[in-house]
N, C-alpha and C positions, 0 to 999 in steps of 0.2 A: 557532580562533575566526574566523567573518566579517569581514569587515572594515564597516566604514560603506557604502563604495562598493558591495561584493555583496552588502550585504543590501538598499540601494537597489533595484537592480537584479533580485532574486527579488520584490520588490513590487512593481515597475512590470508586470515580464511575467506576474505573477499578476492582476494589475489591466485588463491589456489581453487575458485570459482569460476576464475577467467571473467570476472565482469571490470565493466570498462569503467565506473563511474566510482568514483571515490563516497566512502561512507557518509554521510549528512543525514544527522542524528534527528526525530521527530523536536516539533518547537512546538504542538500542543498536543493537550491529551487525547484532541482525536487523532491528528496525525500518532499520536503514541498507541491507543489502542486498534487504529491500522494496520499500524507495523505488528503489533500482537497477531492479528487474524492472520496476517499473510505469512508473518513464522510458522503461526501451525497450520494452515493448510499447504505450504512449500516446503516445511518438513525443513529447512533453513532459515541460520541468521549468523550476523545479525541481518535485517533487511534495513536500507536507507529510506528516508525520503525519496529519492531522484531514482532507485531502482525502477529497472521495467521490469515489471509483473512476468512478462514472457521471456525475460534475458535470463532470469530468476529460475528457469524452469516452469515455470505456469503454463497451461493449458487451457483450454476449453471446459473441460471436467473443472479443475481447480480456479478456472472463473467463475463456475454454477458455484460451487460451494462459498467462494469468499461470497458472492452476492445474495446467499443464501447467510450465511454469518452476519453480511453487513445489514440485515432488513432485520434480525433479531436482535442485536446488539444497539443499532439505532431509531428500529423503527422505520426505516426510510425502504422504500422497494427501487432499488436501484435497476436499472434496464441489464438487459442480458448480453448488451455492446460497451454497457459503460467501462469494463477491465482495457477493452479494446481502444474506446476514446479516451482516458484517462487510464493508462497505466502506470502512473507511478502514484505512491501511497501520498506526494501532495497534491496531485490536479484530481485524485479521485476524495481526497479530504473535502477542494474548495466542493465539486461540485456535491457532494454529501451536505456540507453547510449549505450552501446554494437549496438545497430542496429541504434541509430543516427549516432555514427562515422564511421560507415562503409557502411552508405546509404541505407542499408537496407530497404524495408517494412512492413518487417517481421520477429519480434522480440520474438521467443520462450523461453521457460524459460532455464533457466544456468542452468546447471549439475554437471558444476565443482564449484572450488573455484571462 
């Protein structure tokens, strides 16, 4: 658990970011080792769950890469839109799980719920 002081601290540098979404910490290890890839390839953190990829500073370049991170790290080959359909580190978690439990290698972004 955080303490007072660094959950300060992820509020202030989320604030001097200018993003609009309050911090909300990963609830599994995927979502946990998401937030890892998307820290180092945005070269920022901390990053939340609910963060947009692109509010974050992400681009196009830094979409090839995480999806390049996410196919060796999981094994899964994620589509070259999925940043774009799922950009935050939980709708791109569900649909990562979605294409592990179904064998997939080909994990596009969710559309639905």
């Amino acid at each position: 658990m955080s303490s007072p002081e660094t959950l300060h601290a992820r509020e202030a540098a989320r604030e001097d970011a200018g993003l609009s979404t309050a911090y909300a910490a990963p609830r599994t290890e995927l979502e946990e080792r998401l937030v890892q890839l998307w820290e180092a390839a945005l070269q920022f953190g901390p990053v939340g769950i609910a963060d947009d990829f692109f509010e974050l500073g992400g681009d196009s370049m830094l979409a090839a890469q995480v999806q390049l991170d996410v196919d060796l790290e999981f094994g899964v080959e994620i589509s070259a839109a999925a940043l774009f359909l799922s950009p935050t580190v939980a709708t791109l978690a569900e649909a990562v799980e979605d294409a592990v439990k179904t064998g997939r290698t080909e994990a596009g972004g969710r559309t639905g719920p």
